[in-house]
N, C-alpha and C positions, 0 to 999 in steps of 0.2 A: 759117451766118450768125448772129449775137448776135439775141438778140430786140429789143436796142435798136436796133438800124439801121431798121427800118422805122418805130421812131417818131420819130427823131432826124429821117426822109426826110417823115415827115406834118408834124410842126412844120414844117419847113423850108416846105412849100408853103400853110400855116396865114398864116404870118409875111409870105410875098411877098403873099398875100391881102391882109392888111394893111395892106403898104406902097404895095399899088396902091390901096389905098380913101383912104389920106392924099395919095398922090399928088395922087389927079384930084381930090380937092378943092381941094387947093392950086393948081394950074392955073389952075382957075377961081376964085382968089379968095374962098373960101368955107369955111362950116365943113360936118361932117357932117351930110346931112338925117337924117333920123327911120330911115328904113329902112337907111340904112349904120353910123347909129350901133347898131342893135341888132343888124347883124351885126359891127359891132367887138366888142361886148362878149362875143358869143356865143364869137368866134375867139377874143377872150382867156382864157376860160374853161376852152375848152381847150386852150390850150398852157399854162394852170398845170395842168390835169389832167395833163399829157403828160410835163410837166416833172418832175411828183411820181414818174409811174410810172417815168422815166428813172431817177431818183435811187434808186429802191429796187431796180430792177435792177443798177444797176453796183455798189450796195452789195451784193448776193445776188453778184454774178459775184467780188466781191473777198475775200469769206470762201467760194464754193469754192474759187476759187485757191488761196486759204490750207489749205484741207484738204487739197486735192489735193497740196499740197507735202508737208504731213505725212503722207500715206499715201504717197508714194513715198519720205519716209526712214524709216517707221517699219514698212510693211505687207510681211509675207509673200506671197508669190504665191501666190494659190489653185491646190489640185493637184486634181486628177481621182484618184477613188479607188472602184470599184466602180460602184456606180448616182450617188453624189454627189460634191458637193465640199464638202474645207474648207476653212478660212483661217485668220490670226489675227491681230487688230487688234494694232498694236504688241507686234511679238514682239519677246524681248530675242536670241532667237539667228536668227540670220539664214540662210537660206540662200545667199545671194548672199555672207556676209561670212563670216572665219575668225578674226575676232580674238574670239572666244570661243567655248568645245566645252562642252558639256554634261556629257559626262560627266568630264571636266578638274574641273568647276564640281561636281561630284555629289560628285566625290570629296575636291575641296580642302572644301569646309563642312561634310562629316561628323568625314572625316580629321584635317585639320590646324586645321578650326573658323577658316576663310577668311572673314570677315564680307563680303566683297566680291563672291566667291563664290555664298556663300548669299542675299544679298539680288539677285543675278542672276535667281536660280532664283525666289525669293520673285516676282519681279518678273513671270517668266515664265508662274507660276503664275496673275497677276491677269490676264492678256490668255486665257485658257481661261476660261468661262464655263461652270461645273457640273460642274465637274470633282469627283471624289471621292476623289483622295487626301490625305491627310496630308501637315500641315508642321511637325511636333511637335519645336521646338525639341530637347531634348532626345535627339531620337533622329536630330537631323544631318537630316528630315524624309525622307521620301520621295516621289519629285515624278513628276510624269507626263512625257514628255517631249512636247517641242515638236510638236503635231499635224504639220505638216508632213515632219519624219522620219519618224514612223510612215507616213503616207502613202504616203511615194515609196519609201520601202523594203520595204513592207510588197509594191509590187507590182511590185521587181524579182525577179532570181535564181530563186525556186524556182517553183512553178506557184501562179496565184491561188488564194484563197478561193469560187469560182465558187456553189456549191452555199449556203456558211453568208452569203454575199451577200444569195440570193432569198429570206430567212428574211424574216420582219418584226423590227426591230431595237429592243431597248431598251435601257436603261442598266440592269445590275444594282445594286441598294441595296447597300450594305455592313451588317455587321452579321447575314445571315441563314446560314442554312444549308441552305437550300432555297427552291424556288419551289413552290407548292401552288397551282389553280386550280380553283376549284369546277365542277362540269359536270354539266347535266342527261344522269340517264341510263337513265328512264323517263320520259315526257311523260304529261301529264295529257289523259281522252279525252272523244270529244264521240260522240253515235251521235245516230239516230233515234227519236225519243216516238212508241211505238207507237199509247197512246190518249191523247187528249186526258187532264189531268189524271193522267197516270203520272209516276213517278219519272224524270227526267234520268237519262242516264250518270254515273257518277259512278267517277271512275279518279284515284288518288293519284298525284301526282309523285314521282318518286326522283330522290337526287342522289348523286352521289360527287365522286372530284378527283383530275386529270392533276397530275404532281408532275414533279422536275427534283432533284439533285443540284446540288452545287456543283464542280465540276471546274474546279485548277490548273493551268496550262499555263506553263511557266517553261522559263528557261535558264542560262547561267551563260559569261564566258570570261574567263580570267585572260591580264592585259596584263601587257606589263614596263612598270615607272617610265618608262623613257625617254619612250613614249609620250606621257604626261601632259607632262612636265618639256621637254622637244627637238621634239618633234613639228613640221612646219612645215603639214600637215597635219591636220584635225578629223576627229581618227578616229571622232568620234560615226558618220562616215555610214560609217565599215567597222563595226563593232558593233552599230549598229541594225539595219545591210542585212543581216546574218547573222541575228540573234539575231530581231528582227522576224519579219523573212520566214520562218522558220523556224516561227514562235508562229501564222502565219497559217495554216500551212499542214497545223500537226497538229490547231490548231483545226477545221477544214474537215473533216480526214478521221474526227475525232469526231461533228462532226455526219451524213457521211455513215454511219459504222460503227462507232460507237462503243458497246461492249458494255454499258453501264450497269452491271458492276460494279469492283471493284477502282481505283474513283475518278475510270472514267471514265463519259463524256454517254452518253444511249441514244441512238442515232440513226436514220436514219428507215430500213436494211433493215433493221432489226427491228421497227418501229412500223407500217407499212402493212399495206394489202393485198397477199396475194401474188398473183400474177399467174404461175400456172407455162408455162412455155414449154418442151416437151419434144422434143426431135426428136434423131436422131447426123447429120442433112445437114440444117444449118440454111440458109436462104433468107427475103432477104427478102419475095417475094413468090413466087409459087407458083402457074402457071396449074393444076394437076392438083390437087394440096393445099393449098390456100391456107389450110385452116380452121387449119395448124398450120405457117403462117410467121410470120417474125417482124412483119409486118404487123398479121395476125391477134389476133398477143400485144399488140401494143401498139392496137389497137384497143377491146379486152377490158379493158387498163387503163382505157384514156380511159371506158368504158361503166361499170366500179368505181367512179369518181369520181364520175361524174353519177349513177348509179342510187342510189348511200348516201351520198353527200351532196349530193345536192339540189341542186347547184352546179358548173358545169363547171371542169376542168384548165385550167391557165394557162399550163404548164414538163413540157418534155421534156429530164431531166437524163442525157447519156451520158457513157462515156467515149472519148476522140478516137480510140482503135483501133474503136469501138464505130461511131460515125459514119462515119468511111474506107469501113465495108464495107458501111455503105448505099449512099454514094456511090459505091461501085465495083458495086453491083449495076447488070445492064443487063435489057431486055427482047428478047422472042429476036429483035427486029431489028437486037439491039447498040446500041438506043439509052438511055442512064442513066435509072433510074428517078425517081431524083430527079433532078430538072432545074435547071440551074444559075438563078438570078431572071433573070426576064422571063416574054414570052410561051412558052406552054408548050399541051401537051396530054394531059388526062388525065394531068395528073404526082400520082406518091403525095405530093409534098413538093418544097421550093425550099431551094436552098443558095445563102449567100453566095461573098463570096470567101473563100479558105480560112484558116482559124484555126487553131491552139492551145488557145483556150479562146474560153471565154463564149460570144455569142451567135452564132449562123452560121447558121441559116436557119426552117423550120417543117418538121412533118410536122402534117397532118390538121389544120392550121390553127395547131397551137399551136407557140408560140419553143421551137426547141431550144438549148440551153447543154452544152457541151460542159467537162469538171472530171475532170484528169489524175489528182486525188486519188482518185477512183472505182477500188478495187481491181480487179486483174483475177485476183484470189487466191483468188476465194469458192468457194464448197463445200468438200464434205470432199476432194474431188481440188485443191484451189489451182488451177482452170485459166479459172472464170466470173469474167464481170464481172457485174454489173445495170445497170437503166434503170429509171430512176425517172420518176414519171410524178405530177405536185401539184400541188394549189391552194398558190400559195406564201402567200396571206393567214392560210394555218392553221398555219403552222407558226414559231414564235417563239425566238428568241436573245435571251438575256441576256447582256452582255458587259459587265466593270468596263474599266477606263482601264490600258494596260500599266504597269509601275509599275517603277522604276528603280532601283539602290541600288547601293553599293559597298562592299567590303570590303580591310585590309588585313592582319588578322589571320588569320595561320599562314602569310601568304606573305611577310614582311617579308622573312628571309632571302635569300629568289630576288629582292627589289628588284619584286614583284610585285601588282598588284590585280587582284581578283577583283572583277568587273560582274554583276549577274544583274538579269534583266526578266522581271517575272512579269503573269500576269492570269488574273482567275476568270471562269467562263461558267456560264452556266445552260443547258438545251434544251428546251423543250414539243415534239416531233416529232407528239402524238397528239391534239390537242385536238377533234378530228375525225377519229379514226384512218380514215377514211373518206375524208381528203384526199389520200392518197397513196400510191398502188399503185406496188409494184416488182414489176420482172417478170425473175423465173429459173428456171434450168432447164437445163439439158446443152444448149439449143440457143444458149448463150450462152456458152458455149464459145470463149473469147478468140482474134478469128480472128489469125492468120498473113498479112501481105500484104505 
C-alpha cells in the first residue's frame, strides 16, 4: 500500500469533521461558537499540513517511477559470483540483448578504427567504477570487459576458483613489480623490575617484509572473420566462457601450488605449516590408534593455528575425493561418522547436501570448502593430495581487471583474428605463516572409491 493512502483516508475524515461542524451550525441558525471555531482552524491546519506531505510524496513516487523505468532499460542483472555480487549501472552491452558483441567492438575500433565501435566501449568503460585499464587512443585502447561476462563465465564449464575466493581480496595497482609488506618479526619485551629503581627490560623490535611477485595469467584464441562479420550470435559469451573460466581456474591452482619461481605465485603448500600425517592404512578415526588418524592430523593442524597465531582457523580446504572418504567412513555400528545436518550424536562433523565444490558442511566446528583444483599429484610418488587448514583473514590476493584485445596481423591470410585476455595477480600466502597448516604425508594417499 503507497504511503499516501492512509493520509489521503486521515484528510478525508479531518474534512467530514469539518463539514459536520458547518453543518450543525447552520441548522441552528448560527455562526461558529468559540470552541468550534478553534477546532476549525486547528482541522484546517492540518489538512494544509497533510496536503503538503501528500504532494511531496507523489512527487518522490513519480521520479522513482522515472528511475525505475531507466534501470530496466538501461541495468544489467546483478550475478552471484563467489562470496558477492556485481552489477553495472547503465551497461552499453547487455546481456539480455545481441545487437552488440564486444569483442565484434574490440576488434572493429583497434582494426578498422570503427568510431562507433570505440565510443561503445569508451561508453562501457564509464559505467565500471575504478577500473584500471587503458583507453589510449592510439593503441585502439584496451578495455576490461563487461563485469557481468566475466561473472557468469568465470563460473561455468571448468571447476571454481573455491580456495583464491577465501583469500581477502584487493585491486592490484598497475605500474609495480611487486608487492612488499613490512612485518614485525621480533617484538619488543616487557619482564619484571627485580628492585625497586632497576633497569626495565629493554628488547629492540626487528622487522623484515613478506613479498609477492607479479604473475601473468593469459590466453589467446584465433576466430575466423565470419564470426565478427555473419555471426547471428554474440560470441563474446563462447570466448569469455573458455578463455575466462580457464584464467580462473589456473589462477586458483597458483594460489593453491604455485612454485614461486619461473614466473609463477608461491602458494600456500609451500608457505604453511606442515602438518605430517604418516600412516600405509589411513583412517579417519581410529578406536585402537587414533593418535595417527586423519582426525588426529587434522586436529594438530587446527592446534598449529591457534598455538602460533594466537587466533583460531576459520576454513577446512579439501579436495572432493578427499571429503567422499570422510563421508564414507562409518563407526563399527556402520553408522557414518560424519553425520548428515541435523540432530546428531557425538558426530566428528556435519555435511550438507552433496557438492562439487565450495561449501558443504564443518568438521570440529569449522566451514569445510571443498576445490577440485587441489592436486591429487603431490609427492615425489604423484599419488597425495593435502588439506589445508587457515585463517582466511591472513592470507591476501591481488588481482588487476582481465584485459582484452585483439589482433589481426600474421592471420590476415586465413581471414582470421586473434583474441587474447590477460591479467596480473599478486599472492601474500605468509603474512602470518602461522595462519595456515597443511597436512601431508603417505596417509593422504588419494583414495580409490
Amino acid at each position: 500500500m503507497s504511503l499516501i493512502d492512509p493520509l489521503k483516508a486521515r484528510r478525508a475524515a479531518m474534512k467530514a469533521e469539518l463539514e459536520a461542524l458547518v453543518s450543525g451550525a447552520e441548522s441552528e441558525a448560527r455562526g461558529l461558537n468559540a470552541g468550534e471555531s478553534t477546532t476549525f482552524d486547528a482541522r484546517m491546519d492540518e489538512i494544509k499540513a497533510v496536503d503538503l506531505r501528500i504532494s511531496e510524496l507523489q512527487e518522490a513516487e513519480t521520479r522513482e517511477a522515472a528511475a525505475a523505468a531507466h534501470r530496466v532499460e538501461t541495468a544489467a542483472p546483478a550475478v552471484a559470483f563467489g562470496e558477492g555480487v556485481r552489477s553495472e549501472p547503465n551497461p552499453v552491452y547487455r546481456r539480455d540483448r545481441s545487437e552488440n558483441s564486444w569483442f565484434a567492438d574490440v576488434f572493429r575500433a583497434k582494426t578498422e578504427g570503427n568510431a562507433e565501435a570505440r565510443d561503445r566501449l569508451v561508453r562501457a568503460q564509464e559505467t565500471r567504477a575504478g577500473d584500471l585499464v587503458s583507453t589510449t587512443a592510439t593503441q585502439g585502447g584496451v578495455f576490461a570487459p563487461p563485469a557481468w561476462l566475466v561473472d557468469q563465465y568465470i563460473t561455468l564449464a571448468r571447476p571454481h576458483r573455491v580456495l583464491a575466493n577465501l583469500a581477502q581480496s584487493e585491486v592490484l595497482p598497475r605500474g609495480i613489480s611487486s608487492i612488499n609488506l613490512p612485518k614485525v618479526s621480533g617484538g619488543s619485551g616487557a619482564g619484571v623490575q627485580g628492585t625497586q629503581n632497576s633497569a626495565l627490560t629493554d628488547t629492540a623490535l626487528t622487522s623484515t617484509s613478506v613479498s609477492s611477485g607479479i604473475t601473468m595469467i593469459g590466453g589467446k584464441q584465433i576466430v575466423p572473420r565470419q564470426l565478427i562479420d555473419q555471426s547471428g550470435v554474440p560470441f563474446d559469451r563462447i570466448i569469455l566462457a573458455d578463455l575466462a573460466a580457464d584464467y580462473a581456474k589456473q589462477l586458483d591452482i597458483q594460489v593453491i601450488n604455485g612454485s614461486g619461481s619461473t614466473g609463477q605465485l608461491r602458494g600456500l603448500a609451500g608457505a604453511g605449516t606442515t602438518i605430517t600425517y604418516t600412516t600405509a592404512a589411513p583412517k579417519v578415526v581410529d578406536a585402537t590408534t587414533n593418535a595417527n588418524s586423519f582426525y588426529s592430523a587434522l586436529v594438530r593442524a587446527v592446534n598449529s593455528v591457534s598455538t602460533l597465531r594466537f587466533l583460531p582457523a576459520n576454513a577446512v580446504v579439501m579436495n572432493p575425493t578427499r571429503w567422499a572418504w570422510v563421508l564414507e567412513a562409518v563407526d563399527s555400528s556402520g553408522r557414518p561418522i560424519v553425520a548428515p545436518s541435523g540432530a546428531s550424536f557425538n558426530a566428528l562433523g556435519t555435511a550438507g547436501a552433496p557438492q562439487a565444490e565450495g561449501s558443504v558442511g564443518n568438521l570440529l566446528g569449522l566451514d569445510v570448502f571443498l576445490d577440485p583444483n587441489i592436486p591429487v599429484t603431490m609427492n615425489s610418488a604423484t599419488n597425495q593430495d593435502a588439506v589445508f587448514v587457515l585463517r582466511r583473514d591472513d592470507i591476501w590476493l591481488y588481482e588487476s581487471e582481465l584485459e582484452t584485445a585483439s589482433f589481426d596481423a600474421t592471420y590476415a591470410d586465413n581471414a582470421s583474428i586473434l583474441f587474447r585476455v590477460l591479467g596480473y595477480s599478486a599472492f601474500i600466502p605468509d603474512r602470518y605463516a602461522a595462519s595456515t597448516s597443511v597436512i601431508l604425508g603417505t596417509g593422504l594417499v588419494t583414495p580409490t572409491l
